[in-house]
DOTOR-645037 format. One line per 8 residues: number of its first residue (from 1); their letters; for each residue x, y, z of N, C-alpha, C. Coordinates in steps of 0.2 Angstrom, whole numbers. Atoms other than C-alpha are relative to their C-alpha. Layout:
BEGIN
NUM = a = X Y Z X Y Z X Y Z  ...
//
This chain:
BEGIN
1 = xxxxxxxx = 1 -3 6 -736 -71 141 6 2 -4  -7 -3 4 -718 -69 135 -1 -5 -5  -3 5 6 -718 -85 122 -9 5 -2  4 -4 4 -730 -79 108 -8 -4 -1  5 5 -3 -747 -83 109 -2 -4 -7  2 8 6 -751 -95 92 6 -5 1  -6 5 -1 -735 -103 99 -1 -7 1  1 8 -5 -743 -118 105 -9 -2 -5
9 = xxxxxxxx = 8 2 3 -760 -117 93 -2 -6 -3  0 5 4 -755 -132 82 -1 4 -10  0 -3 6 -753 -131 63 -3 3 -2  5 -6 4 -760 -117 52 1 -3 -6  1 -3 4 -764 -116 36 3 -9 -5  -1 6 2 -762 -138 32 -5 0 -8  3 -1 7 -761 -139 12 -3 -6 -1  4 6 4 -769 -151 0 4 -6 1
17 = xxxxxxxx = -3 5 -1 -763 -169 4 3 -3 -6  0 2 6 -761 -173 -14 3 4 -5  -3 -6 2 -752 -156 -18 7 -4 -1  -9 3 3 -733 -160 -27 3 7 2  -2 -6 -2 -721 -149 -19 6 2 -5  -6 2 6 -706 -155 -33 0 5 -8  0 -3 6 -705 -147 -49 1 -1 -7  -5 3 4 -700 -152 -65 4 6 -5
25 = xxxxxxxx = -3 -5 3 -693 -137 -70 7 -2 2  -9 3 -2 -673 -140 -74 4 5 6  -5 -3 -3 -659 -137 -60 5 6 -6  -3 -5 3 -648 -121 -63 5 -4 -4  -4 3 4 -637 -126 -78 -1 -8 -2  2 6 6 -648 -139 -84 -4 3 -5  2 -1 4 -656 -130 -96 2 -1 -8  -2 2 6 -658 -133 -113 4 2 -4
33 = xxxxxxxx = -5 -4 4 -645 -130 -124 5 5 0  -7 0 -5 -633 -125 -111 3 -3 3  -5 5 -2 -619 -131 -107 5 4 4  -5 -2 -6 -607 -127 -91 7 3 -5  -5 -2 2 -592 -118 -95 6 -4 1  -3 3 -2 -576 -129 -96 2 1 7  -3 -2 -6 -569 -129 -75 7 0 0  -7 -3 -2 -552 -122 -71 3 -5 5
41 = xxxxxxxx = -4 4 -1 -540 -133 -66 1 2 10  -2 -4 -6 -537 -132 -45 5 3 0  -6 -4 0 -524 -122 -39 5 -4 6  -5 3 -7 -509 -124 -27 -2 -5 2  2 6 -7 -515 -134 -11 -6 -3 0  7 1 -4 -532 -137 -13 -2 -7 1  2 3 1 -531 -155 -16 1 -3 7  1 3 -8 -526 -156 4 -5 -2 3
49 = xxxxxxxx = 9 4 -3 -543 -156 12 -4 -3 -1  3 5 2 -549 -163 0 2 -7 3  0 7 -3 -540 -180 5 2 1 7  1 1 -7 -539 -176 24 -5 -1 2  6 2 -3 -557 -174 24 -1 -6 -5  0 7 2 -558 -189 14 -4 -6 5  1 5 -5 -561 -201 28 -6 3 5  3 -1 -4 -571 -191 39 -5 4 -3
57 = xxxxxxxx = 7 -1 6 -583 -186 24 -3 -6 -1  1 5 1 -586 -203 22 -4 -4 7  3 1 -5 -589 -207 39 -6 4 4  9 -3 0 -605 -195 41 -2 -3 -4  5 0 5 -610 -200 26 -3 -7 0  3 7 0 -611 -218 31 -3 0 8  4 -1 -5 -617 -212 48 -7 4 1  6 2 -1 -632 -207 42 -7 -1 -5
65 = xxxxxxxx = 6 6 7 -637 -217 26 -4 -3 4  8 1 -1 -649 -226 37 -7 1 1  6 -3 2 -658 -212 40 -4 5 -6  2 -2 8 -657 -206 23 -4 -4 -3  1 4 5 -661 -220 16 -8 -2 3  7 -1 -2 -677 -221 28 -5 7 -3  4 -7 3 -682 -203 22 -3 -1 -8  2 1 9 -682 -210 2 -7 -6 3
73 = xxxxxxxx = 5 5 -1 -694 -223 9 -7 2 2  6 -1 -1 -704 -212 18 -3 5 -7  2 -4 5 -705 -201 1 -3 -3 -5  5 5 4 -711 -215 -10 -4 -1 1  4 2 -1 -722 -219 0 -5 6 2  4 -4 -2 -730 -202 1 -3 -3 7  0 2 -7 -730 -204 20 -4 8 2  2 -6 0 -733 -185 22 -10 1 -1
81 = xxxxxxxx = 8 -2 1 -749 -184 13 -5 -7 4  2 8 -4 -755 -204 20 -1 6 6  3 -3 -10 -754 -194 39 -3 7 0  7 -4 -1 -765 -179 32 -5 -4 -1  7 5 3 -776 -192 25 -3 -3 7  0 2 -5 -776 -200 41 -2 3 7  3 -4 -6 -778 -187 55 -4 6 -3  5 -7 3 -788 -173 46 -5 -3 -4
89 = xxxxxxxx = 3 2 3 -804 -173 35 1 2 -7  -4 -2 5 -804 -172 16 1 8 0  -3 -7 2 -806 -152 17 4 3 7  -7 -4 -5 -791 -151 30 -1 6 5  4 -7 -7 -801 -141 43 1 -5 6  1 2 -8 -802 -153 57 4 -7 -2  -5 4 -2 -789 -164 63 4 -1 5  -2 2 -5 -780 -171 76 9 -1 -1
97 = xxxxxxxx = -9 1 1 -760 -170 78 4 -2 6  -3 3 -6 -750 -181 90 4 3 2  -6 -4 -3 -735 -174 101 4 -5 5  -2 4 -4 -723 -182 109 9 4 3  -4 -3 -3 -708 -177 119 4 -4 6  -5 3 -4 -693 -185 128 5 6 2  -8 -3 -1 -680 -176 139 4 -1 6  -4 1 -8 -668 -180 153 -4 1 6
105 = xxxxxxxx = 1 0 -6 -674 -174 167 -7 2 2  5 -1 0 -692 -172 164 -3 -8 -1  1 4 2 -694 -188 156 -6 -2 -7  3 1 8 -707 -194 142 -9 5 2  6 -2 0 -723 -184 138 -3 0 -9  4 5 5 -737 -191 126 -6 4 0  6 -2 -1 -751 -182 120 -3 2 -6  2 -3 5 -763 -173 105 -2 7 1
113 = xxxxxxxx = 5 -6 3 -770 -156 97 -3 -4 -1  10 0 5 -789 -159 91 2 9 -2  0 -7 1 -787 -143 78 -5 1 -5  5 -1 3 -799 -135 68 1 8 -3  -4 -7 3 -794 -122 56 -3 3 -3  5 -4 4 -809 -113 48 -5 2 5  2 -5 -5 -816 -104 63 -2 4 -1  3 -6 3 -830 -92 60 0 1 -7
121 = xxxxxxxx = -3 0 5 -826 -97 42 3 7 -1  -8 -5 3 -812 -83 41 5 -2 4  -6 3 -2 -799 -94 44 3 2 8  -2 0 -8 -798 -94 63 2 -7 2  -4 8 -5 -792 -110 73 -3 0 7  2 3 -4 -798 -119 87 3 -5 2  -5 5 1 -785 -130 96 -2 -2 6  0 3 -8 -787 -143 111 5 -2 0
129 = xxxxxxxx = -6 6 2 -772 -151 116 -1 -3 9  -2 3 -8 -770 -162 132 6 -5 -1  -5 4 -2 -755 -173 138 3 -2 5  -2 6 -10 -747 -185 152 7 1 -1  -7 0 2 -730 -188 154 1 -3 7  -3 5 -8 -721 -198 170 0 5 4  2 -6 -7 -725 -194 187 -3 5 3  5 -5 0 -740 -186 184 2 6 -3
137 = xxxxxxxx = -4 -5 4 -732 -172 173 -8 0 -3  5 -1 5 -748 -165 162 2 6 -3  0 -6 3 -751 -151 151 -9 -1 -5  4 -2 3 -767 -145 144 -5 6 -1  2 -6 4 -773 -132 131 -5 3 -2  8 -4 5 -789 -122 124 4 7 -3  0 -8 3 -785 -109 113 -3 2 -6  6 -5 6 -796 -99 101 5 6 -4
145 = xxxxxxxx = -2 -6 3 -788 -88 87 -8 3 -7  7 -3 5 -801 -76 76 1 1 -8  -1 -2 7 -793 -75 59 1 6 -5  3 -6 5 -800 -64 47 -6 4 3  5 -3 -4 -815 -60 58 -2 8 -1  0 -8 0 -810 -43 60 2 4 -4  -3 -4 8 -803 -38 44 8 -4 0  -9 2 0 -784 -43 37 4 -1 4
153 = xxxxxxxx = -8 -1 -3 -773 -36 50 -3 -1 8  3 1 -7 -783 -38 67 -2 -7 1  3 7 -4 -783 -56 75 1 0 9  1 1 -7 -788 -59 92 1 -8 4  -2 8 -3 -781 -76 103 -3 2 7  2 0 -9 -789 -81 121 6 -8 0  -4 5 -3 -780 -95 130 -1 -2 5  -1 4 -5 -782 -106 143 5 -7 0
161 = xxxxxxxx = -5 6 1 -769 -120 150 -1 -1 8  -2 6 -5 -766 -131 164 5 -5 0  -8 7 1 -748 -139 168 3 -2 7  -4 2 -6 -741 -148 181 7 -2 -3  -6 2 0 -722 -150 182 1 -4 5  -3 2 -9 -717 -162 197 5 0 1  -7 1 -2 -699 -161 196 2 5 -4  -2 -6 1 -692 -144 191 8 0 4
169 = xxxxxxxx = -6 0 -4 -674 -139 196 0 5 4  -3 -8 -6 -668 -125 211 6 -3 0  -5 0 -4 -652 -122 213 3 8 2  -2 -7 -3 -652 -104 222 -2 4 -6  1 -5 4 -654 -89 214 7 5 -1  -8 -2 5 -638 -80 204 2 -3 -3  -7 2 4 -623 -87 197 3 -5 3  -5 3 -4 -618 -99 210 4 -7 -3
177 = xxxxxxxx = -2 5 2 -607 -113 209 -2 -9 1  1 5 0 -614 -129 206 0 -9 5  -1 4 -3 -616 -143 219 -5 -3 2  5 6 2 -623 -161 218 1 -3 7  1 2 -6 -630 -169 237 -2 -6 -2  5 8 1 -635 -188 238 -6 3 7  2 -1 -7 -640 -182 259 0 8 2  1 -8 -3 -646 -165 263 -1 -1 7
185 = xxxxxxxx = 0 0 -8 -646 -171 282 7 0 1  -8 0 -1 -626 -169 281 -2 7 0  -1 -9 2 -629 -151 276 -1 4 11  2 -3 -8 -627 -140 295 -7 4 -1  7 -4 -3 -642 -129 290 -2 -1 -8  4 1 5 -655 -127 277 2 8 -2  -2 -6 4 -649 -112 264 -6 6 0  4 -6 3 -657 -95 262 1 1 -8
193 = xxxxxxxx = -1 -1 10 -663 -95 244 2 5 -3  -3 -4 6 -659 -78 239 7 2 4  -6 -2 0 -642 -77 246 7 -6 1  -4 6 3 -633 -93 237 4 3 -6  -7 0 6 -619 -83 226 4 -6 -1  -6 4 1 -607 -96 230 0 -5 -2  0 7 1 -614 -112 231 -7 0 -4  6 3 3 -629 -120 224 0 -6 -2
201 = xxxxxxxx = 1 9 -2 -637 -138 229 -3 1 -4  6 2 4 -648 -144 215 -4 -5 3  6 2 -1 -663 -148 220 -5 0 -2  6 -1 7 -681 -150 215 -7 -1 5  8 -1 -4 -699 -147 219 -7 0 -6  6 2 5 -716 -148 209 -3 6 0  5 -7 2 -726 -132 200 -5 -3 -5  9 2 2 -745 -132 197 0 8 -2
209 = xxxxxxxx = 2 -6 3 -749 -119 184 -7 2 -2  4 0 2 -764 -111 179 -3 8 -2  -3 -5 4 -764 -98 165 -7 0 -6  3 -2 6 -778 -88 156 0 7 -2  0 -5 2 -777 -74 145 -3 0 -6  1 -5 5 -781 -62 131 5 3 -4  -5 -4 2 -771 -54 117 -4 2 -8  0 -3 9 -774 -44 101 5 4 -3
217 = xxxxxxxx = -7 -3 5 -763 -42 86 -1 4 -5  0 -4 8 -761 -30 72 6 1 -4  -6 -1 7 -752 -31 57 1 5 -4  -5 -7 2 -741 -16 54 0 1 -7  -3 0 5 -735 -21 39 -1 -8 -1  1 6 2 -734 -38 31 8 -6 4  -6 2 -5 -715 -42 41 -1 4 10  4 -3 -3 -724 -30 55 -4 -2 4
225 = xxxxxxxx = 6 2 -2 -733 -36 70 0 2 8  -3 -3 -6 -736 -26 85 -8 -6 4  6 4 -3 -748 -36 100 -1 4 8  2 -1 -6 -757 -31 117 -4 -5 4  4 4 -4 -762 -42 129 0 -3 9  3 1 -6 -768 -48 147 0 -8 4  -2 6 -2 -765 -63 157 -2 -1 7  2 0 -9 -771 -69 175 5 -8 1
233 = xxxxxxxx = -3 4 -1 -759 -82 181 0 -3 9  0 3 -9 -760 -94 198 5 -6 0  -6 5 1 -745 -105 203 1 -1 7  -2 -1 -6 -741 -115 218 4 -6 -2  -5 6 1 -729 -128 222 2 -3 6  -3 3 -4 -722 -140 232 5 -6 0  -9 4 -1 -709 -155 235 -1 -6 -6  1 5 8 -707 -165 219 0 -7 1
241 = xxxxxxxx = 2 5 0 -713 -182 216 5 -6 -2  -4 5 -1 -702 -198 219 8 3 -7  -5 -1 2 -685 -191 215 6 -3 3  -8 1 -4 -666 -195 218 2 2 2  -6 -5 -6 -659 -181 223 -7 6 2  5 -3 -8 -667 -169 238 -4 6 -2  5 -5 1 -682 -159 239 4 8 1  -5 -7 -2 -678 -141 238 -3 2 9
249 = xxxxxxxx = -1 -1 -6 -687 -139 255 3 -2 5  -3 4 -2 -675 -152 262 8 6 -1  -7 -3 0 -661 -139 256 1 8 1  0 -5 -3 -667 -122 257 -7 2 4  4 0 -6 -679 -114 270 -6 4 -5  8 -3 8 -696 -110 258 -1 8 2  2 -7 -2 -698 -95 270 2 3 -3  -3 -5 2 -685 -87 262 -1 2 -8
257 = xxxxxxxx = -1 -1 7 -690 -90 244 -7 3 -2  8 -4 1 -706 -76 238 -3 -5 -4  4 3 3 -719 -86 232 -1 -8 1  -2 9 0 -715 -104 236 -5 -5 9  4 3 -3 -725 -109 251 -7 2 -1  5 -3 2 -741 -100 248 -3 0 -6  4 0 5 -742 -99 230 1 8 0  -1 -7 2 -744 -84 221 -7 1 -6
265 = xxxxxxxx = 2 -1 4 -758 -76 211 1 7 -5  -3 -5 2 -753 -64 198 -5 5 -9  5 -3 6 -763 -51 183 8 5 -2  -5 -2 2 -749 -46 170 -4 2 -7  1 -3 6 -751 -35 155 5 4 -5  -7 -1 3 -738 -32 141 -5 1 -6  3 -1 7 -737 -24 125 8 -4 -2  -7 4 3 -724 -33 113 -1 4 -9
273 = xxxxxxxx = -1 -2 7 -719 -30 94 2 -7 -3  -6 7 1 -711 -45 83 0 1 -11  -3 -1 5 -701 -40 67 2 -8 -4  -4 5 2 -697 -54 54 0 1 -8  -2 2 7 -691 -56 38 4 -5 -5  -4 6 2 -685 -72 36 -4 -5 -7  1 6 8 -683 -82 19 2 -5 -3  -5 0 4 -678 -92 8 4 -1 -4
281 = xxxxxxxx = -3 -4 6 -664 -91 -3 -3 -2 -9  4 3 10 -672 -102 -19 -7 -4 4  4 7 2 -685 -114 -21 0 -8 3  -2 8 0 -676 -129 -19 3 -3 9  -2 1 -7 -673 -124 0 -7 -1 4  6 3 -4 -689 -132 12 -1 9 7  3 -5 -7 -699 -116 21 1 -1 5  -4 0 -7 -693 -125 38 5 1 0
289 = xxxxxxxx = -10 -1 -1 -674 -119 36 -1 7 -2  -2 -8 2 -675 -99 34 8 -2 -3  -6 -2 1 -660 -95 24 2 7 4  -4 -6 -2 -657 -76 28 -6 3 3  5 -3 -2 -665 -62 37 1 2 8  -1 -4 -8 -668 -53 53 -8 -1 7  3 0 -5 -680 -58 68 0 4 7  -3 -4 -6 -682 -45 82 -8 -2 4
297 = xxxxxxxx = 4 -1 -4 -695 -48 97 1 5 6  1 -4 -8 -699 -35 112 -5 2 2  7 -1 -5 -709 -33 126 2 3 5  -1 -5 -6 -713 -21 140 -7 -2 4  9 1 -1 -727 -27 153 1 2 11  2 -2 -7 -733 -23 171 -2 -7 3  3 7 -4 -735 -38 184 -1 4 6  2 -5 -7 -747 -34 200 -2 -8 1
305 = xxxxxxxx = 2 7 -3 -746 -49 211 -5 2 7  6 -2 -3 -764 -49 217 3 -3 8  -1 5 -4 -759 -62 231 5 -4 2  -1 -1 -6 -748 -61 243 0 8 -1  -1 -6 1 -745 -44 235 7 4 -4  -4 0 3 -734 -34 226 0 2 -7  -2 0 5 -727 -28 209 6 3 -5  -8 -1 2 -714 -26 197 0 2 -8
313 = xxxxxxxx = 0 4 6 -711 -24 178 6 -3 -2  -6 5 6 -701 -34 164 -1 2 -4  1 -1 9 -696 -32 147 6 -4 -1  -3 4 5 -685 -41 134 1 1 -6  -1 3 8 -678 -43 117 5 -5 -1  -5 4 2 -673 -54 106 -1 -1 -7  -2 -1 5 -663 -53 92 4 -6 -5  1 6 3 -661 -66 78 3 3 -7
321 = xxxxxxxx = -4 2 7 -648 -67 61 2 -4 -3  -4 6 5 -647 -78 48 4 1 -4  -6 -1 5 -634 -80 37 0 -4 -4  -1 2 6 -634 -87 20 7 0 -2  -5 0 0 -619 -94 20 3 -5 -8  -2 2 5 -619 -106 5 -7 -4 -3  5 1 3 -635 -110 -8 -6 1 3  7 -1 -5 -648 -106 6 -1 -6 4
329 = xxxxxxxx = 1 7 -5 -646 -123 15 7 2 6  -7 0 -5 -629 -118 24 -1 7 2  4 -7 -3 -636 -105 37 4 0 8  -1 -6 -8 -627 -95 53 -7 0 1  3 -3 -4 -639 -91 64 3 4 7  -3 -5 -5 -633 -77 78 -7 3 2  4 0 -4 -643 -73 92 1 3 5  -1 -3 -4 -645 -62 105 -8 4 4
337 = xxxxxxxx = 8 0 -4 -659 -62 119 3 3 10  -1 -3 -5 -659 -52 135 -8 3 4  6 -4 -3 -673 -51 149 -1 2 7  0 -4 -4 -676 -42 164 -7 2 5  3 -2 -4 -686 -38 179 2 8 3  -1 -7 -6 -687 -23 192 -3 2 4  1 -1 -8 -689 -21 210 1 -6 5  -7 6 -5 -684 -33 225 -3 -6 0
345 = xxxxxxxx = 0 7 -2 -682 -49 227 -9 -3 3  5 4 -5 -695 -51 240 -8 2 -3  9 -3 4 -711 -41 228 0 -6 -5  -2 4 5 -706 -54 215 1 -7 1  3 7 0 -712 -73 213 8 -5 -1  -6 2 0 -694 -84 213 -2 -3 -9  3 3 6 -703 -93 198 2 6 -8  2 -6 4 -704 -77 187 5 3 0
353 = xxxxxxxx = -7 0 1 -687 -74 189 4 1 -7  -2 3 5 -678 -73 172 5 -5 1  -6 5 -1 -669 -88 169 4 -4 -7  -3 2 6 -658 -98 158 0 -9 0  0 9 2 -656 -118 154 -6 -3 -2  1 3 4 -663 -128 144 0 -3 -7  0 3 6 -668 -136 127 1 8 -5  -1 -6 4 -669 -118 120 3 7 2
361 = xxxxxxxx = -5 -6 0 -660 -105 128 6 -4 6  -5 4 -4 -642 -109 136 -2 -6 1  -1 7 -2 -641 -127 131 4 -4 2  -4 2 -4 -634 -141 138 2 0 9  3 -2 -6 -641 -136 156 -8 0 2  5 1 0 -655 -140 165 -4 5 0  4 -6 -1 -671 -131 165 -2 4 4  0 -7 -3 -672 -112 171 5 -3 6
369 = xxxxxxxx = -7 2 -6 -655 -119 182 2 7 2  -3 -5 -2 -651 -102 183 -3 7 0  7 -7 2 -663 -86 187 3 5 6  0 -7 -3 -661 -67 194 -3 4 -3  4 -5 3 -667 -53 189 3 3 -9  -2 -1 7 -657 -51 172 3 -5 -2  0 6 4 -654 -64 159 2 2 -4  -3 -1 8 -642 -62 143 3 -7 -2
377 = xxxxxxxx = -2 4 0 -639 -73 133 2 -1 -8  -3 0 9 -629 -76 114 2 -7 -1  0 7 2 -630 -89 104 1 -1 -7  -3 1 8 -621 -96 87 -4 -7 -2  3 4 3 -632 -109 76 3 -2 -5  -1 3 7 -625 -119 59 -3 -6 -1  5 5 3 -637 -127 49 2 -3 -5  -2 1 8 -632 -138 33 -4 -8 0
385 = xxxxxxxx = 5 5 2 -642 -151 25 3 -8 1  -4 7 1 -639 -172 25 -4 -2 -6  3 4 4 -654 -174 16 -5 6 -2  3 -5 0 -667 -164 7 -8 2 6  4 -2 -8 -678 -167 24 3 -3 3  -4 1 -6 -665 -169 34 4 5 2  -7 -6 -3 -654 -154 43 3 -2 7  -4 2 -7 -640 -157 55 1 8 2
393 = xxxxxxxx = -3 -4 -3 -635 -143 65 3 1 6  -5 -1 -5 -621 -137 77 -1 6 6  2 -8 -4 -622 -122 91 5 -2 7  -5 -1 -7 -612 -115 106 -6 6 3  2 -7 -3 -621 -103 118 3 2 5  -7 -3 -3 -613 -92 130 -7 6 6  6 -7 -4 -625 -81 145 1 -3 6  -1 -1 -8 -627 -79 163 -5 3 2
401 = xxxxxxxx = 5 -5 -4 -640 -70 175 8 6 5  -4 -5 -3 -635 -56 184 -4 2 5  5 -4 -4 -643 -46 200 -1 6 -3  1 -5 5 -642 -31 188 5 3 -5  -6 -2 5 -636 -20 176 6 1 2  -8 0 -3 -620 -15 188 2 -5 1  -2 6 0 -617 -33 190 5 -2 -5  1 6 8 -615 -37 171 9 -1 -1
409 = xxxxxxxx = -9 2 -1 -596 -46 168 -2 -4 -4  1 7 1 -593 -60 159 4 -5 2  -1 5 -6 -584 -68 173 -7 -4 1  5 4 -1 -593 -84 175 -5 -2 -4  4 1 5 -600 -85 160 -2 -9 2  1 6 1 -608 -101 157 -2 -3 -8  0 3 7 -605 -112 141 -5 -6 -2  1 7 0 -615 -125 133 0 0 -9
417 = xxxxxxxx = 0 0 5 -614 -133 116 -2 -7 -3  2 6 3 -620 -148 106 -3 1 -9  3 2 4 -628 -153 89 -7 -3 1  7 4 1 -643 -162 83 -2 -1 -7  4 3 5 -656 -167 69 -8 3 0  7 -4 -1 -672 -157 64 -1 -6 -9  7 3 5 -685 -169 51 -5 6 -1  6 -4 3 -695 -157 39 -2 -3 -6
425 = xxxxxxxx = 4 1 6 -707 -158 24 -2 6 -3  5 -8 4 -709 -141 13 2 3 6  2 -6 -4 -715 -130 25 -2 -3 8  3 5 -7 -719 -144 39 7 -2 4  -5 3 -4 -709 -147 54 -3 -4 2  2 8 -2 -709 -165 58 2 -2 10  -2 2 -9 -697 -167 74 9 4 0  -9 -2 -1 -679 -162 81 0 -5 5
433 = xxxxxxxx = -3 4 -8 -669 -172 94 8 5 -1  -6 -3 -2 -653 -163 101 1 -3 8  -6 0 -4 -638 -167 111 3 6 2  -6 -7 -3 -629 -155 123 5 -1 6  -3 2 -7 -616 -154 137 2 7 0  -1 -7 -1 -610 -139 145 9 0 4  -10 2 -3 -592 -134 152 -2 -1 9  -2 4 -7 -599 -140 170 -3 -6 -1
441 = xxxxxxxx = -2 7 2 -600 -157 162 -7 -5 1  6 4 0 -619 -163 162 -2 0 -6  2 3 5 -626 -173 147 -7 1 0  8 0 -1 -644 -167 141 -3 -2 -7  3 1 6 -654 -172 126 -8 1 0  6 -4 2 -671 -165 119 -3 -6 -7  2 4 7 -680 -177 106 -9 3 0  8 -3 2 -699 -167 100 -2 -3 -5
449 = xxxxxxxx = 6 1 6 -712 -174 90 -4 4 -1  5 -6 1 -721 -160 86 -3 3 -7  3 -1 6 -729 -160 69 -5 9 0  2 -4 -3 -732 -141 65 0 4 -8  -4 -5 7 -734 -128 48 3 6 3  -3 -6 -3 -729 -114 60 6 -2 3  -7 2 -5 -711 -112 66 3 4 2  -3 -5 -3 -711 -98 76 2 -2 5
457 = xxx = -2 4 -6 -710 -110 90 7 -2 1  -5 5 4 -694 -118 82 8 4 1  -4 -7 4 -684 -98 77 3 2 7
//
């Protein structure tokens, strides 16, 4: 229950297919009967960047007119409104939205939402989704939101899901120092999972999830959203399906990892809060690219691990600033996310861990590569346009796990940084793909089709 529960609902709130989002109202300083003030001549030095970047303005710009010039094709051709036309009916309540999803070390996954947006007729949602992906990988979803049901500010979400993963990474628990095996039979012994500071074999194994809960929201204010909610979770796991490199039981002893031979069933209950006020800066910038503003999440919840036994809490925040750096398309983003358990190793599921890697926290690293009991992690984002639905952006992030708060250091940090490419329409995200690599030298790449109006998923 840490990710948010409309996080996975599928689009809200899909406008008129036939709607013009353009305007024909004059750009600033086109106005009638105004005329720009003569420009001041440059000064000193400025004409130097101008011709250094010369050559390497020019080579973006021709590196990515093919997909520019695909973007003006898909705009004439009202492509947007064609794929509501398409998957939804004409009053935009029920329709179906594909997804799709490629990434390194998981490989390709293919699926749909079936949504249904007028629930209870007071605007509630009804979402199915299912989907496959190599090696038996699945994922499928039910979830029900209430709307208006309850009056303006009270909505209520259930959930149910079922996911298999078959190939997950382990490589110990802490900070350790990364190492790559072809033959786990050269190893002298099989590793005890919770005492790998130093080293850490990457290996892999497969999680079977199965995840229903409850949550109700209230809206505080209109930026204002406190929520309480309830969760029953069951997870087991075993040795992952035709891989290259070695089963994690081939490399550490399962005994020693809580929750990993037996499985674990577990009843979690959190209260959270989620502040945002993100905008932005004009008109002429697309609802998917906040310009400015402040997003702050936290939560505080109780886990009682019904089976084998046991319990612990967690809590989190994370903080989020944009920065409108130039017209509202040229946006900082700064970010700072920090999560946390409490109590020992052996009361606590290794899974449940907090951890870091992946496509969206500590990029550039494979997924949850690195889990203890606390997780920080900061991260710089720049956004700037190529096209009016095209944004390229840059990022570094920078975090670590820890065994606790006396631990904290930034010894051993771990780095990762990359770019990429996020496709939007107005208020509509279409897809992103991102490259990353980290400073211990592994190449990752992330490509989503995720057609969505919401993009809390995305922030």
């Amino acid at each position: 229950m840490r990710a948010e529960p409309d996080a996975d609902s599928g689009p809200i709130g899909v406008p008129d297919a036939d709607s013009e989002e353009e305007s024909e109202a004059p750009l600033p300083g086109q106005a009638a009967r105004i005329s720009e003030p003569p420009r001041r001549r440059a000064h000193g030095l400025l004409w130097v960047p101008r011709v250094v970047l010369f050559v390497p303005r020019w080579v973006v710009w021709g590196a990515f007119a093919p997909m520019r010039a695909s973007l003006v094709v898909l705009q004439r051709n009202r492509v947007r409104a064609r794929f509501i036309d398409l998957f939804f009916n004409d009053a935009r309540t029920f329709g179906i939205v594909p997804v799709a999803r490629l990434e390194r070390f998981r490989g390709v996954f293919m699926g749909a939402r079936l949504v249904y947006l007028d629930l209870f007729d007071a605007g509630g949602s009804l979402s199915i989704g299912a989907g496959v992906g190599d090696r038996l990988r699945q994922q499928h979803r039910l979830s029900v939101e209430t709307g208006r049901l309850f009056g303006p500010r009270v909505v209520l979400h259930g959930w149910v899901e079922f996911r298999v993963r078959p190939r997950e990474t382990f490589a110990g628990i802490g900070n350790p120092q990364l190492v790559f095996i072809d033959d786990p039979s050269a190893l002298p012994t099989r590793f005890d999972a919770l005492h790998t500071e130093d080293i850490g074999v990457i290996s892999r194994y497969r999680e079977d999830r199965l995840e229903w809960g409850l949550a109700a929201q209230y809206a505080v204010t209109d930026r204002l959203t406190a929520q309480i909610g309830h969760e029953i979770l069951r997870k087991t796991f075993d040795d992952a399906i035709l891989m290259n490199e070695p089963y994690l039981t081939t490399v550490y002893d399962p005994s020693t990892l809580p929750g990993f031979e037996l499985g674990f069933l577990q009843s979690y209950s959190e209260a959270s809060f989620l502040y945002s006020n993100l905008r932005v800066s004009n008109r002429y910038v697309p609802a998917a690219t906040p310009s400015k503003g402040w997003r702050v999440r936290g939560y505080y919840g109780l886990a009682q691990v019904l089976v084998p036994g046991g319990r612990y809490p967690r809590g989190g925040l994370d903080v989020a600033r944009f920065f409108d750096l130039h017209q509202g398309n040229r946006v900082l983003r700064l970010r700072l996310k920090v999560d946390f358990v409490q109590g020992s190793y052996q009361e606590i599921p290794f899974s449940e861990l907090p951890s870091l890697g992946g496509a969206d926290f500590l990029r550039g690293y494979r997924n949850d590569l690195f889990r203890d009991r606390l997780a920080a992690l900061g991260s710089a984002e720049y956004t700037f346009p190529i096209d009016t639905r095209l944004a390229a952006f840059l990022f570094a992030d920078a975090g670590r796990v820890y065994s606790g708060l006396d631990a904290l250091s930034v010894q051993g940090m771990r780095v990762g940084f990359g770019g990429g490419l996020q496709v939007h329409d107005g208020g509509l995200f279409i897809s992103r793909i991102q490259i990353a690599s980290s400073i211990d030298g592994e190449l990752m790449f992330d490509l989503r089709f995720e057609p969505s109006f919401s993009m809390r998923e995305y922030l």
